[in-house]
C-alpha positions as CSV (number, residue, x, y, z in Angstrom):
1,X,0.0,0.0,0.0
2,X,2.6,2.3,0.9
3,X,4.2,1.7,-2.5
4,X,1.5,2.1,-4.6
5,X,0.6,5.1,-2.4
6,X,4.5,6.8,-3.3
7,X,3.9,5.6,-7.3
8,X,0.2,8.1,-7.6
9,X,1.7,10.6,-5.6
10,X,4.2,10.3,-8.2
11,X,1.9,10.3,-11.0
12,X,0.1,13.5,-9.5
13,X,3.2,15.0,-9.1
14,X,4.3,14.6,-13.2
15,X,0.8,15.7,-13.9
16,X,0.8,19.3,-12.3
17,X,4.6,19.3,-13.7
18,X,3.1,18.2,-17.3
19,X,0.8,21.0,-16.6
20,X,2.9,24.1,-15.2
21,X,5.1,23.5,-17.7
22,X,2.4,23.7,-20.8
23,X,0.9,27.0,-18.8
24,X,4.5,28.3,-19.1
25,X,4.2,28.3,-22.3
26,X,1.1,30.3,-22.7
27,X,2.5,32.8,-19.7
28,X,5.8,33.2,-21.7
29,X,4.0,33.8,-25.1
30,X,1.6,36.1,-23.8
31,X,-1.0,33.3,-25.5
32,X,-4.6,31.8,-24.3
33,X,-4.3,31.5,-21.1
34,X,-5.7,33.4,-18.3
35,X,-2.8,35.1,-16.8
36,X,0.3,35.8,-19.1
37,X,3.4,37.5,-18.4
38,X,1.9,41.2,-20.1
39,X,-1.9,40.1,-18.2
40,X,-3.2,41.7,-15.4
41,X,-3.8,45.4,-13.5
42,X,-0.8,47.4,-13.6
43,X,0.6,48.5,-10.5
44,X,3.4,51.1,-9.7
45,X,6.8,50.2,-11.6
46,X,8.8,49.7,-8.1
47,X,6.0,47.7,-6.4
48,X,5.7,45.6,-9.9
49,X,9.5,45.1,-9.4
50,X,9.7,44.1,-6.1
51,X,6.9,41.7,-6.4
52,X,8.3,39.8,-9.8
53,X,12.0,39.8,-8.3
54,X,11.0,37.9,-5.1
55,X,8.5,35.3,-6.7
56,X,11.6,35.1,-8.9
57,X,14.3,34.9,-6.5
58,X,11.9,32.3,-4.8
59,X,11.7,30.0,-7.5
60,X,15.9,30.1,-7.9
61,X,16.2,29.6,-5.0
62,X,14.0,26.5,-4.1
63,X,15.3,24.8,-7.5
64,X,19.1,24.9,-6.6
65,X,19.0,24.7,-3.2
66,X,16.7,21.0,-3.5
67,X,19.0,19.6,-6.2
68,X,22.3,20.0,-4.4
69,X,23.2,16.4,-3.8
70,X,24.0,17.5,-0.4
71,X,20.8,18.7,0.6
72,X,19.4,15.7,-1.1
73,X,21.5,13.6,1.8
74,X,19.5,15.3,4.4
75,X,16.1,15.6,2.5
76,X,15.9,12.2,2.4
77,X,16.4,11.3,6.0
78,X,12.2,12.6,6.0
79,X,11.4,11.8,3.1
80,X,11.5,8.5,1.4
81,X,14.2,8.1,-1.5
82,X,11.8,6.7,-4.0
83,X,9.6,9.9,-3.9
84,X,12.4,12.5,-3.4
85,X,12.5,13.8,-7.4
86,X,8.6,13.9,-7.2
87,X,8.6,15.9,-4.3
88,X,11.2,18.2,-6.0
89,X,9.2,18.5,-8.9
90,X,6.1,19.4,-7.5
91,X,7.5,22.2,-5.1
92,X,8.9,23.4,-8.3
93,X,6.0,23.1,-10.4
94,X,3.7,25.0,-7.6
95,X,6.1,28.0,-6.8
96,X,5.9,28.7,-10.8
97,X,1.8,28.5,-10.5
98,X,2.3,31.0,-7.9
99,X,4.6,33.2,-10.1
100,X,2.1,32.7,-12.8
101,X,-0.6,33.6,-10.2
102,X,0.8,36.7,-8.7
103,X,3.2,38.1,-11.6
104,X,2.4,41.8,-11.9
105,X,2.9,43.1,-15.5
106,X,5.1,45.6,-17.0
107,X,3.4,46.8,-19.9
108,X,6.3,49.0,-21.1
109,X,7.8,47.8,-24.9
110,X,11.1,47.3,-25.0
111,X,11.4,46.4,-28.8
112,X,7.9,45.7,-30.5
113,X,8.3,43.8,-34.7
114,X,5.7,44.7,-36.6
115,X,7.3,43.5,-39.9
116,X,5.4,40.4,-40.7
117,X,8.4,38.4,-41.8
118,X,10.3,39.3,-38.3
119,X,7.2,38.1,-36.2
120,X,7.2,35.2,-38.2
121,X,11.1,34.4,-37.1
122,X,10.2,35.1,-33.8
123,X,7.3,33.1,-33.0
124,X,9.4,30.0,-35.1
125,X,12.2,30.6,-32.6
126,X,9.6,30.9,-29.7
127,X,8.5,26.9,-31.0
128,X,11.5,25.8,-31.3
129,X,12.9,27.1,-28.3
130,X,10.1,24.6,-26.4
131,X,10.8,21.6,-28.5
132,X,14.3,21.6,-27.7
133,X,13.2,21.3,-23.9
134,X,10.9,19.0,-24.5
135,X,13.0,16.6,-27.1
136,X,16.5,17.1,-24.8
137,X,14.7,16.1,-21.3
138,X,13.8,12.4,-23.9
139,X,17.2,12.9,-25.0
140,X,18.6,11.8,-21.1
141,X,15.4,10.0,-19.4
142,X,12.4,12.1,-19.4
143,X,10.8,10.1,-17.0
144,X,13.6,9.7,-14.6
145,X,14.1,13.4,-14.8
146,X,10.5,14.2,-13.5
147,X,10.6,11.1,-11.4
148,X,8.2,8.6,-12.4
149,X,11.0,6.5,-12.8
150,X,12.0,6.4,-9.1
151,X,8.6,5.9,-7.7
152,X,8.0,3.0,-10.5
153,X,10.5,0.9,-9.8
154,X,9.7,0.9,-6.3
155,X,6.5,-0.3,-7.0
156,X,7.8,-2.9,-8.8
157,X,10.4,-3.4,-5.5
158,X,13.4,-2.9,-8.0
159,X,16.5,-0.9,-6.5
160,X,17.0,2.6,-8.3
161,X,20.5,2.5,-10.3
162,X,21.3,6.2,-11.3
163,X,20.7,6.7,-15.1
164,X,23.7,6.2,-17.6
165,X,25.6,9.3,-18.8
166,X,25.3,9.0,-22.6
167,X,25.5,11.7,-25.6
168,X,23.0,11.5,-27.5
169,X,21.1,13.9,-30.4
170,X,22.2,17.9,-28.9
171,X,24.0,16.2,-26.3
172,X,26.2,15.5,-28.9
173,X,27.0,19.2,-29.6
174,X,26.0,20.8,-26.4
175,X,26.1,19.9,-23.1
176,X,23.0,21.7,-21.8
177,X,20.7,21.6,-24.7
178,X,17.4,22.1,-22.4
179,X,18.3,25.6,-20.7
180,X,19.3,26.6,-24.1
181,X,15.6,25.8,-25.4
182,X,14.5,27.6,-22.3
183,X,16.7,30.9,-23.3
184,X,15.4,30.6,-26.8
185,X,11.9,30.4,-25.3
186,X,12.0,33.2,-23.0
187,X,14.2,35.5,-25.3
188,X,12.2,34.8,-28.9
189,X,9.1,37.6,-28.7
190,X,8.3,39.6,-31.2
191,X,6.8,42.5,-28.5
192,X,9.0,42.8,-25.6
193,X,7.5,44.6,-22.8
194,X,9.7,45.5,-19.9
195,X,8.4,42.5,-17.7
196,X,9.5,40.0,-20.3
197,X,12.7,41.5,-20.7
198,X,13.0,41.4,-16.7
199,X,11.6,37.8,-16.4
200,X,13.7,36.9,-19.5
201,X,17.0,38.1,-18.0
202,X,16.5,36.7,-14.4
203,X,15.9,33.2,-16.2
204,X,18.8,33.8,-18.3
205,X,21.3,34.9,-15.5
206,X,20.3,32.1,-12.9
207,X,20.2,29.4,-16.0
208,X,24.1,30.4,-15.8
209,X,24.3,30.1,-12.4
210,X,22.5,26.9,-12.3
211,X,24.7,25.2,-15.1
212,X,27.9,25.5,-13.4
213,X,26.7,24.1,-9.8
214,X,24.9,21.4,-12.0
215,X,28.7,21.0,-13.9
216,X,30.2,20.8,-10.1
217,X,27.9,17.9,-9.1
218,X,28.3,16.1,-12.6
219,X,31.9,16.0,-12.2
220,X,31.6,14.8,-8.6
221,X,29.4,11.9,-9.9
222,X,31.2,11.3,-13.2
223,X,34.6,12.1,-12.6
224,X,37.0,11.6,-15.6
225,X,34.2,10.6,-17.3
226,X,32.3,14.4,-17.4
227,X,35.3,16.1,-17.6
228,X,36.3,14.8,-20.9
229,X,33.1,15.1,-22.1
230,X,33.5,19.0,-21.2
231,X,36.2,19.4,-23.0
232,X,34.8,18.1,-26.0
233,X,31.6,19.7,-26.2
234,X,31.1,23.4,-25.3
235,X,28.4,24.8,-22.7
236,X,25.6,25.9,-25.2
237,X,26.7,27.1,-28.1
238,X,27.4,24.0,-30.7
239,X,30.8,24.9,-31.9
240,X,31.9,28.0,-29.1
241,X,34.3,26.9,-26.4
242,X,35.3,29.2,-23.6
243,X,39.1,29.3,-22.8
244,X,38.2,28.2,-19.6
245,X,36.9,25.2,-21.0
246,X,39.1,23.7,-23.3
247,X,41.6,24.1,-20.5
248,X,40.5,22.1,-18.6
């Protein structure tokens, strides 16, 4: 019972994933849904600020600080091991309905295409942007990532053994071909208001911050293994090394 009970929490736990992260899309694109990123009353520019920067900041932080391996050690002395990625992913997945709830807009254009080729190019690179997401998280193990694996194989009483590190498609030619999709995503508009340029710039900088204490704990579990594989294949750029990196 206990099992089965860890697999639908599981379950439940992709599902509002599956569906925070197809509402992200509407928020992002300012498209169908009830409350996107340019939606809403319009309060005073500092108050607007504050308010975005802290749902922000509380997202970041939450997301790192949970997928330290470290913290993991601790976590899952309360909770059990099976369920620890589900857990993960639905804290995630219900600080961004807040953001999505309580995101004050920003109306202000930054840059606004009206050419109908360039809004053409834009909302392409806004698609493809979420299909590299989507295709790189099947790319490594979608389901391991979001942990339904975790909480089946329990079920099944199988031990958990820690998925293979393997290139495959982008991971051939980038090592971090999901936040590049994400970047695409958030950057690819063809009417930037001042809120998407602040939301698309937070993403952007902790995406970077993110990446290299992600690298830090690949390296720690990979060894030799990673670091090769880092010096073969730059950040996320196909073809652009840093000099940092191919000294390494």
């Amino acid at each position: 019972m206990t099992r089965m009970i860890g697999f639908l929490f599981g379950l439940a736990s992709y599902a509002v994933f599956l569906a925070s992260f197809l509402y992200a899309i509407g928020f992002v694109g300012d498209l169908v849904v009830p409350k996107t990123i340019d939606s809403g009353s319009v309060e005073p520019f500092v108050t607007a600020l504050a308010v975005n920067a802290i749902l922000l900041g509380l997202f970041a932080i939450q997301h790192s600080v949970m997928a330290r391996p470290g913290f993991k050690r601790l976590w899952t002395k309360i909770v059990p091991t099976s369920i620890e990625r589900s857990v993960y992913v639905l804290l995630s997945s219900l600080l961004l309905f807040l953001l999505y709830w309580q995101w004050r807009p920003m109306p202000e254009m930054v840059w606004e295409i009206t050419n109908g080729a360039g809004v053409a190019v834009m909302w392409g690179l806004f698609g493809l942007g979420w299909l590299i997401v989507l295709t790189s998280t099947f790319l490594i193990n979608h389901f391991d990532l979001f942990g339904l694996r975790q909480v089946l194989l329990n079920l099944r009483r199988q031990a958990y053994t820690p998925v293979e590190f393997k290139m495959a498609g982008l991971y051939k030619f980038l090592r971090h071909p999901i936040m590049l999709g994400f970047i695409i995503a958030f950057w690819a508009t063809p009417a930037m208001s001042v809120g998407h340029l602040l939301f698309a710039v937070a993403t952007t900088g902790y995406i970077i911050v993110g990446i290299l204490l992600e690298e830090r704990d690949l390296v720690q579990a990979h060894g030799q293994t990673y670091m090769k594989y880092r010096r073969q294949v730059p950040m996320l750029i196909p073809g652009m090394k840093s000099t940092a990196e191919k000294s390494q």
